[in-house]
C-alpha positions as CSV (number, residue, x, y, z in Angstrom):
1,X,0.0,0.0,0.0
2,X,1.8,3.1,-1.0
3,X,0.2,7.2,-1.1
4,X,-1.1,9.3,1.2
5,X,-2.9,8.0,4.6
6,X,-6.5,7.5,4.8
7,X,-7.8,9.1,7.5
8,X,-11.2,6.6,7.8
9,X,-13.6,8.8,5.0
10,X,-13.2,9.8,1.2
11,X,-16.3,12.1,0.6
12,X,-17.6,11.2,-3.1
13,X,-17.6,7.9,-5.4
14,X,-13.9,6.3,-6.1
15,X,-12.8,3.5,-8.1
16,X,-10.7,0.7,-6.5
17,X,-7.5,1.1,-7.5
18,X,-5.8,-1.9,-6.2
19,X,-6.6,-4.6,-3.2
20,X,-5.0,-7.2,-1.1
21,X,-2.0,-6.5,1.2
22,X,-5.3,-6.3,3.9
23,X,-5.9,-2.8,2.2
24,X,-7.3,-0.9,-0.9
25,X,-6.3,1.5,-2.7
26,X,-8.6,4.3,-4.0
27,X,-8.4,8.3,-4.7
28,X,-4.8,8.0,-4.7
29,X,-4.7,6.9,-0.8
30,X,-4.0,3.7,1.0
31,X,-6.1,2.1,3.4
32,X,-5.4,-1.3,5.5
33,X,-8.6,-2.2,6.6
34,X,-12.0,-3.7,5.0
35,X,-14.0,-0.2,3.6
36,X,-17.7,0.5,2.5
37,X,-17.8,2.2,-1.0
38,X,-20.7,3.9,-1.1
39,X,-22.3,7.2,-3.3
40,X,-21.6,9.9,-0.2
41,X,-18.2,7.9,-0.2
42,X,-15.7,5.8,1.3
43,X,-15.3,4.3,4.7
44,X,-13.2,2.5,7.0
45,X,-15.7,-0.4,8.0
46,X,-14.0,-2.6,11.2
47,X,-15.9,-6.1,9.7
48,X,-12.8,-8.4,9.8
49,X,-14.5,-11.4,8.3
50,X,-17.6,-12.7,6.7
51,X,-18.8,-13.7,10.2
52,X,-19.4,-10.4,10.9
53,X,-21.2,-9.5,8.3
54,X,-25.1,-8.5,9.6
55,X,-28.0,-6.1,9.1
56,X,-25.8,-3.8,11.7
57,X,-22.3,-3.8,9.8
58,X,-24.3,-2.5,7.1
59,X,-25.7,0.7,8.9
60,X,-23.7,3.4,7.0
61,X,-25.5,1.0,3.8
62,X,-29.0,1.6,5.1
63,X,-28.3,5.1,6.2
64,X,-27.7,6.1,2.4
65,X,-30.7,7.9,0.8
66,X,-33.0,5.2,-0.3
67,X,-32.4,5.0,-4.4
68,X,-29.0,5.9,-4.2
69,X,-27.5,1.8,-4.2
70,X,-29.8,-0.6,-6.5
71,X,-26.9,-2.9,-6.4
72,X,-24.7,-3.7,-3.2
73,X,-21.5,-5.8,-3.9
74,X,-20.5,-7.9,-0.7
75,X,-16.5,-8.9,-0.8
76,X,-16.7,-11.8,1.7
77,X,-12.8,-12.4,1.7
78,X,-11.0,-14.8,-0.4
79,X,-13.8,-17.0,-1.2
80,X,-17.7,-16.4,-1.6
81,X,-19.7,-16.9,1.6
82,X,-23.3,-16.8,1.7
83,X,-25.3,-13.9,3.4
84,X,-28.1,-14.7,5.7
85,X,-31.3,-14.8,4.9
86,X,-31.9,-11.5,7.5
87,X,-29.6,-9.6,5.9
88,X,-30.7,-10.2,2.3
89,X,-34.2,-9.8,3.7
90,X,-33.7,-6.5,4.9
91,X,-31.3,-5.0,1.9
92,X,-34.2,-6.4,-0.4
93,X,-36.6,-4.4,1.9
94,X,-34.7,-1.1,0.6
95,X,-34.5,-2.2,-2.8
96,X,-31.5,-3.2,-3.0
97,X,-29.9,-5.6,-4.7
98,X,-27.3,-7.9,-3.1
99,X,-24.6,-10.1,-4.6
100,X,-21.9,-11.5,-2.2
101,X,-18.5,-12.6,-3.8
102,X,-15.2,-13.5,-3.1
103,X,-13.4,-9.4,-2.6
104,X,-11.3,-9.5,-5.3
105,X,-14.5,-9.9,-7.8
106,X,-16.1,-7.7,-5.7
107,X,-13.5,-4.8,-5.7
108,X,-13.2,-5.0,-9.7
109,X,-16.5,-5.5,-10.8
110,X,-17.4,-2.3,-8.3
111,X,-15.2,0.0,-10.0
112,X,-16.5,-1.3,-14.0
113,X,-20.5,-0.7,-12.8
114,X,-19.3,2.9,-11.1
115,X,-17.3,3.7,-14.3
116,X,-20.5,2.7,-16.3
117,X,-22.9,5.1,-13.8
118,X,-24.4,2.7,-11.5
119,X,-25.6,2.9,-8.7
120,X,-24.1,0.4,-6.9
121,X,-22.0,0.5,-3.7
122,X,-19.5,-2.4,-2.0
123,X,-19.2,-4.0,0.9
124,X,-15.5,-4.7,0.7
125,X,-13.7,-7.6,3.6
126,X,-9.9,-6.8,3.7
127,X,-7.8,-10.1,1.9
128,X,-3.9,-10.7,2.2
């Protein structure tokens, strides 16, 4: 991870750069962590692993203005790891749509839907 320090928030929508290292890169900064990319902008998100993930890692997601994500990308590490039903239950209930895969997938098809004008958002789980 090489650039400037990421201080924990980007403001405004940032392709991913680069990943692995347990970081991302993104608006020329470096970040070691798992993040949230979402419209108002990035975030340092502390979910270590897919075991964390839940209807309350995904505040800052449900805290969005409704209609800004149709599409949430969930990296769940190295490999895909299925959501639970609650959680897909409750993203579905905001109308969005949620596709869990492994981070790396996750982190590249993010940055080819934002370059296309989606509105999509990720969910992104550090990786080595």
């Amino acid at each position: 991870m090489s650039g400037p320090k990421y201080s924990g928030f980007l403001p405004g929508r940032h392709v991913i750069e680069g990943y692995g290292n347990f970081g991302f890169t993104f608006g020329g900064m470096s970040h070691r962590g798992s993040i949230l990319a979402l419209p108002s902008g990035i975030y340092a998100w502390d979910v270590l692993g897919p075991e964390d993930l839940g209807v309350g890692a995904l505040a800052q997601v449900f805290a969005e203005p409704k209609g800004e994500i149709e599409h949430l990308l969930i990296g769940t590490g190295v490999e895909l790891r299925p959501l639970a039903k609650e959680l897909r239950a409750a993203l579905n209930r905001d109308g969005i749509r949620v596709e869990p895969m492994a981070t790396g997938a996750a982190a590249r098809t993010y940055s080819i839907l934002l370059g296309e004008n989606r509105r999509v958002a990720a969910a992104l789980i550090a990786v080595a």
